[in-house]
C-alpha positions as CSV (number, residue, x, y, z in Angstrom):
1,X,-1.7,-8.0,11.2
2,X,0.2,-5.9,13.9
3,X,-2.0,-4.4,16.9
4,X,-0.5,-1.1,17.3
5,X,-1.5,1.1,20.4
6,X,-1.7,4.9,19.5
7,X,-1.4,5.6,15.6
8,X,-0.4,8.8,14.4
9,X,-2.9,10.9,12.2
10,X,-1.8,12.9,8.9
11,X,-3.7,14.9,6.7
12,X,-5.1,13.4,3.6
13,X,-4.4,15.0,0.4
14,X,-6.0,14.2,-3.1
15,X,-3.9,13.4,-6.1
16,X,-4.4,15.9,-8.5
17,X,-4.0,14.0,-12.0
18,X,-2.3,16.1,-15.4
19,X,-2.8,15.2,-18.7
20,X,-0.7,17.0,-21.4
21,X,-2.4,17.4,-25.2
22,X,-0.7,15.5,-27.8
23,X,0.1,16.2,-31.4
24,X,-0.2,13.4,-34.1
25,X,1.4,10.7,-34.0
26,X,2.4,11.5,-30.0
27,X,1.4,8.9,-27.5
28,X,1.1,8.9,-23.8
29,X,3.3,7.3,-21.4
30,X,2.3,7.2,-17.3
31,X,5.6,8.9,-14.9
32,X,4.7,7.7,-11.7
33,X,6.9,9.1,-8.6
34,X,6.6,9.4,-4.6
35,X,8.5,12.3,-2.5
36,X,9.9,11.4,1.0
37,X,11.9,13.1,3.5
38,X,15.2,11.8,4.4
39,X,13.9,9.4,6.6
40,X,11.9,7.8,3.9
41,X,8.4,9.3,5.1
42,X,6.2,10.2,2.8
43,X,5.1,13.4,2.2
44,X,1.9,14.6,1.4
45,X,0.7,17.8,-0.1
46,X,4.0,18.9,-2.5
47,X,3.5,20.2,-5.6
48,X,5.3,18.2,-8.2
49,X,5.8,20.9,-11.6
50,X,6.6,19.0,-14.7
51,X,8.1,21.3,-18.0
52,X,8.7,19.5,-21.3
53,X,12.0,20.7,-22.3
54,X,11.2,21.1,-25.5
55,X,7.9,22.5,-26.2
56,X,8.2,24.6,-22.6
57,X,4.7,23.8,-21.4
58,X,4.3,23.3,-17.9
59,X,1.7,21.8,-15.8
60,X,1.2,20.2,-11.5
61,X,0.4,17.2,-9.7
62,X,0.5,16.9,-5.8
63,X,1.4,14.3,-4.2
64,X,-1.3,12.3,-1.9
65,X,-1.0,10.5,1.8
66,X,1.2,8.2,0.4
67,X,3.6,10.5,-1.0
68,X,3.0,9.4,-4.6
69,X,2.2,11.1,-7.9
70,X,1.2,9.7,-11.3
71,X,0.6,11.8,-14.4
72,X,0.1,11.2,-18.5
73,X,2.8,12.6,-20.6
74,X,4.0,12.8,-24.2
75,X,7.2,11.2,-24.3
76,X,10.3,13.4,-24.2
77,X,12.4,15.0,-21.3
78,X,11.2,16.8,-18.4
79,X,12.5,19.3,-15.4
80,X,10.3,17.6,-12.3
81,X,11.1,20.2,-9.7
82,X,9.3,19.3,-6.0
83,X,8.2,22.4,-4.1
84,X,7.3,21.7,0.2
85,X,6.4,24.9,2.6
86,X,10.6,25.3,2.9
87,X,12.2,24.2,-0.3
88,X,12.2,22.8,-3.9
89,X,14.5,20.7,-5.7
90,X,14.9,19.8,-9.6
91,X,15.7,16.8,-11.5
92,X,15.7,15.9,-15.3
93,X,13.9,12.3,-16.3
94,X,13.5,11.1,-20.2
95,X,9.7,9.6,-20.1
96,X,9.4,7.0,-23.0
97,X,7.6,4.0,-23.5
98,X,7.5,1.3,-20.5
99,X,7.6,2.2,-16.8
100,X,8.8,5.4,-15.7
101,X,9.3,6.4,-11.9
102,X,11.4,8.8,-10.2
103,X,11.6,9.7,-6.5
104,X,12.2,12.7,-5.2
105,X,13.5,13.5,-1.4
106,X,13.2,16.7,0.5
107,X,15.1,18.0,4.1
108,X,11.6,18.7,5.4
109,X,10.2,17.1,8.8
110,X,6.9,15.8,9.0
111,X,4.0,18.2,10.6
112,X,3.5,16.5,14.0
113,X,-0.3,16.1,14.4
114,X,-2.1,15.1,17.4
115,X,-2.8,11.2,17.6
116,X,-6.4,10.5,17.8
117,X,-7.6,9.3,21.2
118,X,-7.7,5.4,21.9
119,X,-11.2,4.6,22.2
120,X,-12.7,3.6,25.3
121,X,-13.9,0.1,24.2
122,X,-10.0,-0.6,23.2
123,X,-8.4,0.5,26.9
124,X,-11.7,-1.3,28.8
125,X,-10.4,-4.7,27.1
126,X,-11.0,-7.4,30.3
127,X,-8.3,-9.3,31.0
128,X,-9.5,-12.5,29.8
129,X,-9.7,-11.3,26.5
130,X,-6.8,-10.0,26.4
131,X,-5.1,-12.6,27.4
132,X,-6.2,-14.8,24.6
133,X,-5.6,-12.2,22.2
134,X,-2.4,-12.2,23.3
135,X,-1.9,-16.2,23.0
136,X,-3.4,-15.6,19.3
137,X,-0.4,-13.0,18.2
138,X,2.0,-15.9,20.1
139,X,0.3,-18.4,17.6
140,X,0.6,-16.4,15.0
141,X,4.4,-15.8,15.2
142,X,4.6,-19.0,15.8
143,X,2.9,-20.0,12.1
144,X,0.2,-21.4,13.6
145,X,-2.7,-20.0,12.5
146,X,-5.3,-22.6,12.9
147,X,-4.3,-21.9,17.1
148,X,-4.5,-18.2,16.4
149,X,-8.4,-18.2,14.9
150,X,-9.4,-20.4,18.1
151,X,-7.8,-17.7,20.6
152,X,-9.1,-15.1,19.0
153,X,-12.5,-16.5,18.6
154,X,-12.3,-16.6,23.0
155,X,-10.7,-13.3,22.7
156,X,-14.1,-12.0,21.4
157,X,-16.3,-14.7,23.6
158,X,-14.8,-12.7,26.4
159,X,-15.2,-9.0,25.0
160,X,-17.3,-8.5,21.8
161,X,-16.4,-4.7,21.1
162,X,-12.6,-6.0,20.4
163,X,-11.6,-4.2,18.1
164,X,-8.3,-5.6,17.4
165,X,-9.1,-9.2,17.5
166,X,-11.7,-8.4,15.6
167,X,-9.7,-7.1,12.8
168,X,-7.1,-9.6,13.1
169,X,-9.8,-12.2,12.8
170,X,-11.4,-10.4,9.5
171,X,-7.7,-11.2,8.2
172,X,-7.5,-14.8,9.0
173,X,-11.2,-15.5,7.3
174,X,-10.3,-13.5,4.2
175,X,-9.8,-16.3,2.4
176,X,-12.0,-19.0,3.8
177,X,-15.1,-17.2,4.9
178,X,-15.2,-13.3,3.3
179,X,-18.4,-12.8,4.4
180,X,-17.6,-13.1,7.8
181,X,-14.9,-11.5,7.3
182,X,-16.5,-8.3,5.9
183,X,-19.0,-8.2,9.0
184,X,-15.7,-8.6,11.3
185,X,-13.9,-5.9,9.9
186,X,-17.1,-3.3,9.5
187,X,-18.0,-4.0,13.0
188,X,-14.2,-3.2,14.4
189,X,-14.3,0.4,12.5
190,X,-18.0,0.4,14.1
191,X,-16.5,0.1,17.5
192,X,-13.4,2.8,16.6
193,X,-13.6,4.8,13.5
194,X,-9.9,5.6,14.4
195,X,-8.3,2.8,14.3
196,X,-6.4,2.3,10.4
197,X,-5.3,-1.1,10.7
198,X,-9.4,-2.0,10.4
199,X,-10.1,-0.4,7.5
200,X,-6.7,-1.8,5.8
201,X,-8.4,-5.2,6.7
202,X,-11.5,-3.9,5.4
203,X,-10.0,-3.0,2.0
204,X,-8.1,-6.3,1.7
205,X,-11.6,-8.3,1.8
206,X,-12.6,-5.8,-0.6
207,X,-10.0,-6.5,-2.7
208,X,-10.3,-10.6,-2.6
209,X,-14.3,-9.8,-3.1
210,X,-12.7,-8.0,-6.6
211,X,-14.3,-4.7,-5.3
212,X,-11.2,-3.1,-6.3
213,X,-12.5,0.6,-6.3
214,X,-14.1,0.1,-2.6
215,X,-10.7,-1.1,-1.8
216,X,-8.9,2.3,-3.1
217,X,-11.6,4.5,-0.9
218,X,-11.2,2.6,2.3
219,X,-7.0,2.7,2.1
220,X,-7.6,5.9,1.4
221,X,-9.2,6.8,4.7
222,X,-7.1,4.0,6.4
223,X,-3.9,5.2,5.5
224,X,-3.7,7.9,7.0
225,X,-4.9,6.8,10.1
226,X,-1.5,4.2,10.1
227,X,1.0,6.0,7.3
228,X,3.5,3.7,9.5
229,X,1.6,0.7,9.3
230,X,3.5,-1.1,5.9
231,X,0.4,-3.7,5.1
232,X,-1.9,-1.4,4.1
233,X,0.5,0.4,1.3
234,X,0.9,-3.6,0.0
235,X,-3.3,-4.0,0.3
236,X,-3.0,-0.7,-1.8
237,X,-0.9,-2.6,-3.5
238,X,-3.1,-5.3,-4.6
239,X,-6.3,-3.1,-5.2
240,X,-4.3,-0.8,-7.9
241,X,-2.3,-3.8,-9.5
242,X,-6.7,-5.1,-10.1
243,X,-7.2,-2.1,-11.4
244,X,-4.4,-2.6,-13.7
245,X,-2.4,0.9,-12.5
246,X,0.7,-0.8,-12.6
247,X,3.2,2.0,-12.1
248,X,1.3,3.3,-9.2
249,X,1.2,-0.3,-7.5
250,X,5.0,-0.1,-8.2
251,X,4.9,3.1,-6.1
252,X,3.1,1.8,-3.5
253,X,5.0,-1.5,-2.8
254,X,8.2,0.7,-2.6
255,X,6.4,2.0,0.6
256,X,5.4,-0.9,1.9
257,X,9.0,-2.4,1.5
258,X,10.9,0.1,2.9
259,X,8.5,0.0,6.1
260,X,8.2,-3.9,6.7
261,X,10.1,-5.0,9.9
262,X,12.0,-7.4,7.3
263,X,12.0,-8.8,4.1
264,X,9.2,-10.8,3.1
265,X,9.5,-13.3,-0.5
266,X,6.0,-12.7,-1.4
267,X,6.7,-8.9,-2.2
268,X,8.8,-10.1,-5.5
269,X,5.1,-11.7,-6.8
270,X,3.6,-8.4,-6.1
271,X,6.5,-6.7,-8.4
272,X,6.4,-9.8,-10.5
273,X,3.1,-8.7,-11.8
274,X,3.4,-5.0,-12.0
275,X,6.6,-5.9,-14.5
276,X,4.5,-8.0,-16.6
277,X,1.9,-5.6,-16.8
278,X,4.5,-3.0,-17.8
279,X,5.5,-5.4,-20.8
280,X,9.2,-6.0,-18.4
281,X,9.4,-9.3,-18.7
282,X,12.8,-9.3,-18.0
283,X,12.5,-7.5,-14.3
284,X,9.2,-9.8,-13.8
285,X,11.1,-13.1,-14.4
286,X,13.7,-11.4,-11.9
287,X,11.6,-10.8,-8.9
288,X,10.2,-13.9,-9.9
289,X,13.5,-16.0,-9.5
290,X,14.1,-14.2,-6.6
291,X,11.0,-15.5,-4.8
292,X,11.9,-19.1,-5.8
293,X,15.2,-18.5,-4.5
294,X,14.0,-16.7,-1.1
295,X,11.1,-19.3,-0.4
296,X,11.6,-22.7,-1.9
297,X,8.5,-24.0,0.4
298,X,6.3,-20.8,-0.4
299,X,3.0,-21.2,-0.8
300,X,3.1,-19.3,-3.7
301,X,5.6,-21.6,-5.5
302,X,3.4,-23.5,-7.7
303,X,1.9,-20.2,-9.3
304,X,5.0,-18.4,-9.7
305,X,6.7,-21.6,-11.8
306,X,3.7,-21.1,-13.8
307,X,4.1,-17.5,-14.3
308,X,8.1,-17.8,-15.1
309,X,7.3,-20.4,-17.8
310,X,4.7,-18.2,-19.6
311,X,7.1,-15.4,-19.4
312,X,10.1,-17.4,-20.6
313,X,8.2,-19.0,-23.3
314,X,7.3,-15.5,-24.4
């Protein structure tokens, strides 16, 4: 987890879902989307208008924090036309059985919004504590994170309200001790409310604790507290693809990939699985040899030669 200073606040915006009516012997097929600017931010709040070509009918979704969209429609071809404050633009897409995903880009700048304050408890940090947190990221780079959990156990010997070793902590007990992890990450959005990259560590505990829907509510509020912070579109990520919303995870892990400081192997099991549970074997046994082929010594490696070999045998 990255310990940003100041994060930048955006307006949340709900996902307004559309369902078209079907005649018999119709079936409906999930188009799932996201709209960015040129700069690959998403953008929140457009209104994406979808007309069947052939029976005319029209009907709106808008896209949430995330940029993304999902909607239900009978198979056939659409006009998706993307309308911001300053512009719109058009584009045809055949929806048919299997995954279907556009995305859609607009010239239109962000709204800049006033960060929120940094709490007093995270600028009164002593600098003691500090100092071991610091050590702890050191560890961390250094992929050591047995050293890391030590330091940032003194970082919060030394200064209890930490909010940032605190979450970083609730990370590194995920696994081996959610409980503790839970309590760590409630207490650091106790001590700042603000601060996004908590509540993404909240959501992933919820996630591993298979509260899936928790999960979805706390990104939600988390997410917009860091939109530039790329773990917690992949933590949305995992909480949609346990839901079984696999086009929508799709969307969301092309968010998280475009904003991670490099490329990480581990991303290909998270597409892996939204393939498979879009019936593509053929892209999941991809992203799958591509992880083998990117990490070798993964730790994932035993699980994703498992995986291939059901797919293959399939």
């Amino acid at each position: 987890m990255n310990a940003e200073g100041l994060m930048v606040a955006v307006l949340m915006c709900t996902c307004v879902s559309a369902q078209t009516t079907r005649a018999p012997g119709e079936f409906f097929v999930p188009l799932s989307g996201v709209v960015h600017n040129t700069t690959r931010e998403p953008l929140q709040g457009v209104h994406i208008e979808l007309k069947n070509l052939k029976d005319r009918k029209k009907f709106g979704v808008y896209s949430n924090s995330a940029g993304l969209f999902r909607c239900n429609l009978v198979e056939g071809v659409y006009r998706v036309t993307a309308k911001s404050r300053t512009q719109k633009i058009s584009k045809e897409i055949r929806v048919a059985g299997g995954l279907n995903w556009i995305s859609l880009t607009l010239q239109e700048k962000l709204r800049k919004i006033r960060p929120p304050a940094v709490s007093v408890v995270r600028v009164n940090v002593p600098a003691e504590a500090r100092s071991a947190f610091e050590k702890a990221r050191d560890d961390l780079e250094k992929n050591d994170p047995a050293a890391a959990a030590q330091d940032v156990d003194r970082a919060i010997a030394f200064y209890p309200h930490y909010v940032e070793a605190l979450t970083i902590r609730s990370i590194l007990e995920r696994d081996r001790d959610p409980e503790r992890a839970l309590a760590d990450a409630e207490k650091a959005i106790a001590h700042d409310p603000d601060y996004g990259e908590a509540r993404v560590a909240l959501a992933s505990v919820y996630t591993s604790l298979g509260k899936f829907d928790d999960a979805v509510r706390t990104l939600d509020r988390g997410i917009p507290l860091a939109p530039g912070f790329w773990m917690g579109y992949y933590e949305m990520t995992r909480a949609v693809l346990c839901k079984q919303d696999y086009a929508v995870a799709l969307g969301y892990l092309e968010i998280s990939s475009d904003l991670a400081p490099k490329s990480y192997p581990f991303l290909h099991i998270a597409r892996a699985d939204a393939f498979a549970g879009l019936h593509d074997n053929s892209a999941a046994i991809r992203e799958l040899e591509a992880y083998l082929t990117e990490a070798p010594q993964g730790d994932q490696v035993s699980q994703a030669k498992i995986k291939l070999a059901i797919l293959k045998s399939q």
